[in-house]
N, C-alpha and C positions, 0 to 999 in steps of 0.2 A: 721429313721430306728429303734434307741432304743425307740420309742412313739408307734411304733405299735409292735413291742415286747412287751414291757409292758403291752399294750391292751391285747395282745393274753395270758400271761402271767395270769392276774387278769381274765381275762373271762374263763379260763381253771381251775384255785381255786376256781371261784364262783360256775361255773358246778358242780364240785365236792363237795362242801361245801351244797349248796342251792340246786342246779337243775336247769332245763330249766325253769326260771323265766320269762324271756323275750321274746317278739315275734322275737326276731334274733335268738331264740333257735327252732325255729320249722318252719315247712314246712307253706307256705303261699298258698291257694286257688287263685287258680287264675278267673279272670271275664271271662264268658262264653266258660266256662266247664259244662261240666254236675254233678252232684251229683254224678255219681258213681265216679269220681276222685278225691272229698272230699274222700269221702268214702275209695278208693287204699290207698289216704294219711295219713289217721286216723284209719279206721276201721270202722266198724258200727258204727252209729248213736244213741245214749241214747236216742233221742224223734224225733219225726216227726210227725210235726201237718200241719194243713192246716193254711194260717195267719190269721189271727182274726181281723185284719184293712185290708188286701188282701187277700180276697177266692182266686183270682187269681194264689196266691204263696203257696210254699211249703215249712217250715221251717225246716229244714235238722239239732241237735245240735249233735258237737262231743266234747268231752273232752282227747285229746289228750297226756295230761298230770295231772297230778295233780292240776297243777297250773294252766292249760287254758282251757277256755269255748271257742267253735267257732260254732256259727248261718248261716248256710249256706241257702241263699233264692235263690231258686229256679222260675223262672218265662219263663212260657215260653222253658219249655225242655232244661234252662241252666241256672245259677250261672250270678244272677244280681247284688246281694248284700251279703257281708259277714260282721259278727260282731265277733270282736274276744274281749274276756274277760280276763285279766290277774288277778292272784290270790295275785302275788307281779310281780308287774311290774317297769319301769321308763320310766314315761310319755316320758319324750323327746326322749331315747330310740327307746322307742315304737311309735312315733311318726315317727320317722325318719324312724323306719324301714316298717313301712306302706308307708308312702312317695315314697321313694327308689323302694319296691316291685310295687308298683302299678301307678307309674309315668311313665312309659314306655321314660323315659331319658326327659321327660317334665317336665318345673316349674310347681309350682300349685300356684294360686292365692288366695288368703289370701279374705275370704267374715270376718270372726270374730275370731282374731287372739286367736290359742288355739281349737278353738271350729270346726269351719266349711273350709272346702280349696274345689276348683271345679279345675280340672286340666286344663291345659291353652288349651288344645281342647275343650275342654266342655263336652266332655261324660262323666266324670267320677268326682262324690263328696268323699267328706271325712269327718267323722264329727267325733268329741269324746266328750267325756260328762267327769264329771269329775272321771278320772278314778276309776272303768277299764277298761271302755269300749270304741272300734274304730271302725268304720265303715268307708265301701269303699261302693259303690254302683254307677250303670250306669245311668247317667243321662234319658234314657227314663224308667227306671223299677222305677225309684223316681215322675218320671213325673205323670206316669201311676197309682201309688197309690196313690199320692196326689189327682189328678183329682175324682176316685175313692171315696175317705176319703172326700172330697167337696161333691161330688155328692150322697154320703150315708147323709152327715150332714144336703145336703139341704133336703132331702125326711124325712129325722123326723123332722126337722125343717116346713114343709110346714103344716099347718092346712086343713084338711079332706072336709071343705066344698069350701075351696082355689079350689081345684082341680077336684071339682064339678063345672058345669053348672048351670047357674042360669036359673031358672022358667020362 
C-alpha cells in the first residue's frame, strides 16, 4: 500500500515538474481502429503521406504532446501499426506500458530480448529500436509489407533482358 502511494506520489511531481514524458502519460491507439479515432484522441494529424516502402498504407503523425511523436498506419480502412516516439522517455516504462496496452492479458514471447516480442497468439509484433522509438503492428499488415518490400526488391534486382524471351 505505501509502494504505490509512493508511485502515485513521484508520478504526480514529475507531471508537474517535467510533463507527460512517458507513454503511461497519454492516450494509446488502439489495433483496428480507424484513423479518425487517432484523430478524436489527438487532433489532427501534422503529416499524412502515403508509405514510401507501402503504397498500400497511409501514414497518419500526431504529436500529442511536446514530448511525443505517434505514426499511425493505416491499411486497409484501419490502424495496423502504430509508432509511438518519446522525447524523454524510460525504456522499460515505456516498454511495459506498450506491453500492458496491447497484450490484450497475453504473454508476449521474447524473438530478441529488448528489441523484438510477437504476442503469444501470433497476430500481434512489437519491436523498439534503441530509444525513442516502439512499435506495435499486426502480424498480417507486417506480413503483407514485407512480401511487398521482397517483391519490389526482387523487380529491380531482376535484369531487363532476364525477363525477356529469348530468340
Amino acid at each position: 500500500m505505501f509502494n504505490r502511494f509512493m508511485e502515485w506520489l513521484v508520478d504526480g511531481i514529475r507531471l508537474r515538474l517535467v510533463g507527460p514524458t512517458l507513454l503511461q502519460d497519454i492516450e494509446l491507439v488502439p489495433l483496428g481502429v480507424t484513423n479518425a479515432d487517432a484523430t478524436r484522441l489527438y487532433g489532427q494529424c501534422v503529416e499524412d503521406e502515403i508509405g514510401e516502402e507501402f503504397p498500400e498504407s497511409r501514414c497518419y503523425s500526431y504529436e500529442p504532446t511536446e514530448y511525443h511523436r505517434i505514426d499511425v498506419w493505416e491499411w486497409k480502412s484501419t490502424v495496423h501499426a502504430v509508432v509511438y516516439f518519446s522525447a524523454i522517455g524510460d525504456p522499460e516504462l515505456d516498454l511495459k506500458t506498450i506491453r500492458d496496452a496491447y497484450g490484450e492479458n497475453q504473454d508476449w514471447i521474447t524473438i530478441n530480448e529488448g528489441y523484438n516480442y510477437r504476442r503469444v497468439d501470433g497476430n500481434v509484433q512489437l519491436w523498439c529500436s534503441a530509444m525513442p522509438a516502439i512499435g506495435v503492428g499486426t502480424e498480417e499488415y507486417m506480413r503483407a509489407k514485407a512480401q511487398f518490400e521482397q517483391a519490389t526488391k526482387n523487380d529491380m534486382t531482376e535484369p531487363n533482358d532476364a525477363r525477356e524471351s529469348p530468340d
